[in-house]
DSSP file (Angstrom, degrees, kcal/mol; ACC not computed):
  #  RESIDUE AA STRUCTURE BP1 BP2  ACC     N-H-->O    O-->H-N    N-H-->O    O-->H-N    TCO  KAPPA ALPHA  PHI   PSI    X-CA   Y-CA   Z-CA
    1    1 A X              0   0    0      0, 0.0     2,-0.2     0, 0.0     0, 0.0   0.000 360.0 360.0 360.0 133.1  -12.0  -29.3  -20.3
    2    2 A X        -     0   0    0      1,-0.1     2,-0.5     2,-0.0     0, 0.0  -0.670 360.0-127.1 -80.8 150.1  -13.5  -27.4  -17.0
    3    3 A X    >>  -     0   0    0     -2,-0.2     3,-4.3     1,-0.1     4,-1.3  -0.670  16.5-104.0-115.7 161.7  -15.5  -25.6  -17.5
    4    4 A X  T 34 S+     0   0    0     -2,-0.5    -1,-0.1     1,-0.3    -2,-0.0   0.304 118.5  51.9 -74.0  23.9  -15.4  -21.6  -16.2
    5    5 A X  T 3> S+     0   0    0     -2,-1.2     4,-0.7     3,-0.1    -1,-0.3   0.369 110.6  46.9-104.1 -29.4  -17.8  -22.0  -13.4
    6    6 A X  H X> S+     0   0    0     -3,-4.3     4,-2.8     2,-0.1     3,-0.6   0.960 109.2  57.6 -88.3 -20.1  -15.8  -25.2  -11.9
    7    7 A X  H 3X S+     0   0    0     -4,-1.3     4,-2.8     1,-0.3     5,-0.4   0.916 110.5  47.2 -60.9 -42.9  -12.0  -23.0  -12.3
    8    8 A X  H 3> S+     0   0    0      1,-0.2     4,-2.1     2,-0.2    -1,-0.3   0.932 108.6  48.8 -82.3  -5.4  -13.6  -20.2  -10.0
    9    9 A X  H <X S+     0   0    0     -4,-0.7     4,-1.0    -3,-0.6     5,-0.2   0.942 118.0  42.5 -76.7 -43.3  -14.7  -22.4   -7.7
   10   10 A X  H >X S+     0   0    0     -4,-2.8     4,-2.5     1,-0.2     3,-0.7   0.908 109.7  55.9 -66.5 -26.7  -11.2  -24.0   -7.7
   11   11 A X  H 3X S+     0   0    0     -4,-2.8     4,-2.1    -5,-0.3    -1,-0.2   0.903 111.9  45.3 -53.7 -49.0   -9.6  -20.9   -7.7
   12   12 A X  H 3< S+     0   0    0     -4,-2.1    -1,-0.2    -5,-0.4    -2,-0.2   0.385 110.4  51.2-100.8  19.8  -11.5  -20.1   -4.6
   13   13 A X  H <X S+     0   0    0     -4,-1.0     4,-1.0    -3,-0.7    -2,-0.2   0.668 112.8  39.9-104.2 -27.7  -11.1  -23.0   -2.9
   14   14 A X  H  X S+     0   0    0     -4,-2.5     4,-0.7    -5,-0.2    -2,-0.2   0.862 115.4  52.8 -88.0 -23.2   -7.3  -23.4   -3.1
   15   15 A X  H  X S+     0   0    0     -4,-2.1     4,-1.5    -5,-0.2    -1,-0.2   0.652 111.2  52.9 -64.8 -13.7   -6.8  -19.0   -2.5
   16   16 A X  H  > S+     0   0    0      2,-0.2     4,-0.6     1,-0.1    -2,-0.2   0.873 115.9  41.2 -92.2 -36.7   -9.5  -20.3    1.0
   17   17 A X  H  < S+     0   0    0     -4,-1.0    -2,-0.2     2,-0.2    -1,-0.1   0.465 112.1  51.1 -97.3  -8.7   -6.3  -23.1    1.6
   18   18 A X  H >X S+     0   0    0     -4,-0.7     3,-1.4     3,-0.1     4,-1.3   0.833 106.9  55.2 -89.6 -53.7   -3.5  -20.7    0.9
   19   19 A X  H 3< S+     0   0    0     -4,-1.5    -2,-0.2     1,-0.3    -3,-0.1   0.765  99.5  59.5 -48.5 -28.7   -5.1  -18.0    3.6
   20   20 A X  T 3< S+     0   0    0     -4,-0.6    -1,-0.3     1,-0.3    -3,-0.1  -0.058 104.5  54.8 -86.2  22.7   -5.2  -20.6    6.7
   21   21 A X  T <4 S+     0   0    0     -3,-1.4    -1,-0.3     2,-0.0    -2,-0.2   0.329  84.6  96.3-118.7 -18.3   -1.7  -20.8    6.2
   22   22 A X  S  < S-     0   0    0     -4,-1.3     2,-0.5     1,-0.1    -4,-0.0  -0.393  72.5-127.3 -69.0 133.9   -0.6  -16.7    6.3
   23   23 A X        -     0   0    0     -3,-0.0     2,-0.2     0, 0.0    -1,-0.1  -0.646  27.5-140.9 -72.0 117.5    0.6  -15.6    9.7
   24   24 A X        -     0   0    0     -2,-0.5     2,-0.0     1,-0.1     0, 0.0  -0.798  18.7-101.4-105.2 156.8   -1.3  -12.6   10.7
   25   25 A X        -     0   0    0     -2,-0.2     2,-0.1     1,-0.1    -1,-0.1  -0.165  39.5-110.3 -63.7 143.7    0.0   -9.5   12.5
   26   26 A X     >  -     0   0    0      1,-0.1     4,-2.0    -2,-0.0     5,-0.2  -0.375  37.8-104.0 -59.2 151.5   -0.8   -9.4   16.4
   27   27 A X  H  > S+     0   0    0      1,-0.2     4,-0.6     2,-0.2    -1,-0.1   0.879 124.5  59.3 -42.0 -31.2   -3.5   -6.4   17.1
   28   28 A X  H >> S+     0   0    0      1,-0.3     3,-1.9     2,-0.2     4,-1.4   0.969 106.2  43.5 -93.7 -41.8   -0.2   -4.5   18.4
   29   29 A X  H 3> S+     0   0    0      1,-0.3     4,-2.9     2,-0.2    -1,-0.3   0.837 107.8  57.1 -59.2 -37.5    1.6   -4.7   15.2
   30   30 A X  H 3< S+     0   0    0     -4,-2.0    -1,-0.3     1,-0.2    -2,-0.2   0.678 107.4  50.1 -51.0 -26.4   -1.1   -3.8   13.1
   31   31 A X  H <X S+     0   0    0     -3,-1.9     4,-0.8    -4,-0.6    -1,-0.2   0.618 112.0  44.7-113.7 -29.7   -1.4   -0.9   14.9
   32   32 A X  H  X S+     0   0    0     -4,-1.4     4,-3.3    -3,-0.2    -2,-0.2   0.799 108.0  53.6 -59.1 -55.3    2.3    0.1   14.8
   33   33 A X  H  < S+     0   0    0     -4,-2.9     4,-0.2    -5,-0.2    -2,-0.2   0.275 108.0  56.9 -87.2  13.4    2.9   -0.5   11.4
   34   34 A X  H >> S+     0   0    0     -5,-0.2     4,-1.2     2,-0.1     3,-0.6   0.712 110.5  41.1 -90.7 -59.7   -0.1    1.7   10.7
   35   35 A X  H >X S+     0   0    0     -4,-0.8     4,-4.0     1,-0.3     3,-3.2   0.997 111.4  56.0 -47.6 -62.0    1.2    4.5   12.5
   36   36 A X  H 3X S+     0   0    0     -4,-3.3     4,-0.7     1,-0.3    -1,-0.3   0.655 110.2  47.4 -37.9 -35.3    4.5    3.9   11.0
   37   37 A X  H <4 S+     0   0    0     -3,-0.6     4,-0.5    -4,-0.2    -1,-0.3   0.302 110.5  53.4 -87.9 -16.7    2.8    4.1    7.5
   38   38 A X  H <X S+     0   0    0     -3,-3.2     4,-1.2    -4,-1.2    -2,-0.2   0.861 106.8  44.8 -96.2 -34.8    1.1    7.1    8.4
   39   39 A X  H  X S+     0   0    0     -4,-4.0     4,-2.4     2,-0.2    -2,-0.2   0.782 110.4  65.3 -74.0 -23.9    4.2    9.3    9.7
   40   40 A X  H >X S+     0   0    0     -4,-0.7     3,-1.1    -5,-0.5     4,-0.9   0.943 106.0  37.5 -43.7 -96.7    5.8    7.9    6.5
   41   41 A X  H 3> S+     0   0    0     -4,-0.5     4,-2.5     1,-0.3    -2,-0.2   0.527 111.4  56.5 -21.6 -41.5    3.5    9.6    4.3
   42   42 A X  H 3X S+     0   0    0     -4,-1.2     4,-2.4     2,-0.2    -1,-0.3   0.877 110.7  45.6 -24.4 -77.5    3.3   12.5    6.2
   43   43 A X  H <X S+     0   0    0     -4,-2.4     4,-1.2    -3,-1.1    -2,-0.2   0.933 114.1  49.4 -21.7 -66.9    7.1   12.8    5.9
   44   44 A X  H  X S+     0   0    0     -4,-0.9     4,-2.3     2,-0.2    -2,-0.2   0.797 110.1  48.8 -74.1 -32.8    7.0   12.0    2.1
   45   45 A X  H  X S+     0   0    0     -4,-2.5     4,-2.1    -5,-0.3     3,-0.5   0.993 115.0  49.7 -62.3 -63.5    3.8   14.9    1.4
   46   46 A X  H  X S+     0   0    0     -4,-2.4     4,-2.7     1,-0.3     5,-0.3   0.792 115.0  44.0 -83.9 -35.0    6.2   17.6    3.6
   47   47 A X  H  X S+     0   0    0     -4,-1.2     4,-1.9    -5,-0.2    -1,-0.3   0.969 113.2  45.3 -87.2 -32.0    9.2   16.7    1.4
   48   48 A X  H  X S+     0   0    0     -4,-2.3     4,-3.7    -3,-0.5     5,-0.3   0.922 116.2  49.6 -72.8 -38.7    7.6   16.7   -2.2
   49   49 A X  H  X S+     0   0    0     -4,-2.1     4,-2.2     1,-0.2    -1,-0.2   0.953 111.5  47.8 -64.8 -34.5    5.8   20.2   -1.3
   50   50 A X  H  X S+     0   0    0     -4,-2.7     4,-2.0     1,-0.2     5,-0.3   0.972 113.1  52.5 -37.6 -40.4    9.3   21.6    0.0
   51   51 A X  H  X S+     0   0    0     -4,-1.9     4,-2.1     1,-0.3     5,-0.2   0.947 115.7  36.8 -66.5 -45.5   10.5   20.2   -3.3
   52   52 A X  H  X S+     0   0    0     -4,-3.7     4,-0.8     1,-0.3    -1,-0.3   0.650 115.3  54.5 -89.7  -7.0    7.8   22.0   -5.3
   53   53 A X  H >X S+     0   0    0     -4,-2.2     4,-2.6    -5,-0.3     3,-1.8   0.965 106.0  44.1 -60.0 -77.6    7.8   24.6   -3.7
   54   54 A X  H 3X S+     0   0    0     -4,-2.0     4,-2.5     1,-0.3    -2,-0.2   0.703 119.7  46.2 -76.3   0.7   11.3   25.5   -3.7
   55   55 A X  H 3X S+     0   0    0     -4,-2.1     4,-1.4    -5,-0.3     5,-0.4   0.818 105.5  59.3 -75.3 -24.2   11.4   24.6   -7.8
   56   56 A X  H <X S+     0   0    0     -3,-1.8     4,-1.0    -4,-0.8    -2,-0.2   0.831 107.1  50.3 -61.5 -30.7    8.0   26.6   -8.3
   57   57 A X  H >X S+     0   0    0     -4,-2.6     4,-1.3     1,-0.2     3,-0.8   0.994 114.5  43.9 -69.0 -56.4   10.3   29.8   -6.8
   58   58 A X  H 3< S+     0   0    0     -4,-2.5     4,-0.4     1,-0.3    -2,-0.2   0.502 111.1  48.6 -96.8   8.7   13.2   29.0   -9.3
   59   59 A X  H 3X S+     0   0    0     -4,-1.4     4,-1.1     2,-0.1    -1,-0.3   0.697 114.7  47.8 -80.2 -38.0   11.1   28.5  -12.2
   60   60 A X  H X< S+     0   0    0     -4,-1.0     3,-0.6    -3,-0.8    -2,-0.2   0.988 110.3  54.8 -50.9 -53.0    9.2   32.1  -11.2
   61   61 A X  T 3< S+     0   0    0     -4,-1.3    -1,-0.2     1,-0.3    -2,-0.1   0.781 114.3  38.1 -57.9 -48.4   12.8   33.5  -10.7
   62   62 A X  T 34        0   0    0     -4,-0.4    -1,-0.3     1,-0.2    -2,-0.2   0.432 360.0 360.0 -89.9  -1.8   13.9   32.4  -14.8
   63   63 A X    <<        0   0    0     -4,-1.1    -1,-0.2    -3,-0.6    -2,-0.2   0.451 360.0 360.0-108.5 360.0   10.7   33.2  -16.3
């Protein structure tokens, strides 16, 4: 049996040998797909307040 002091060490020695393999984004991509993530969101807040907006009216309207 190992004992739970040598599993995190292995744990964080083979997650240290899995990271030197990921292909990281260039600075320019990063930087893109940021934006891109940001105008998303942006988008998705403007559509969910229309939304609750225009149900907040037609709940007002039946009550």
């Amino acid at each position: 049996m190992f004992s739970p002091i040598h599993r995190l060490f292995k744990f964080v020695k083979e997650a240290y040998e899995e990271l030197k393999k990921v292909t990281w984004l260039s600075r320019t991509q990063m930087i893109a797909s940021t934006w891109l993530v940001i105008l998303l969101v942006i988008i998705f807040a403007i559509y969910v307040g229309v939304v609750d907006f225009v149900i907040g009216k037609t709940l007002g309207l039946l009550i």
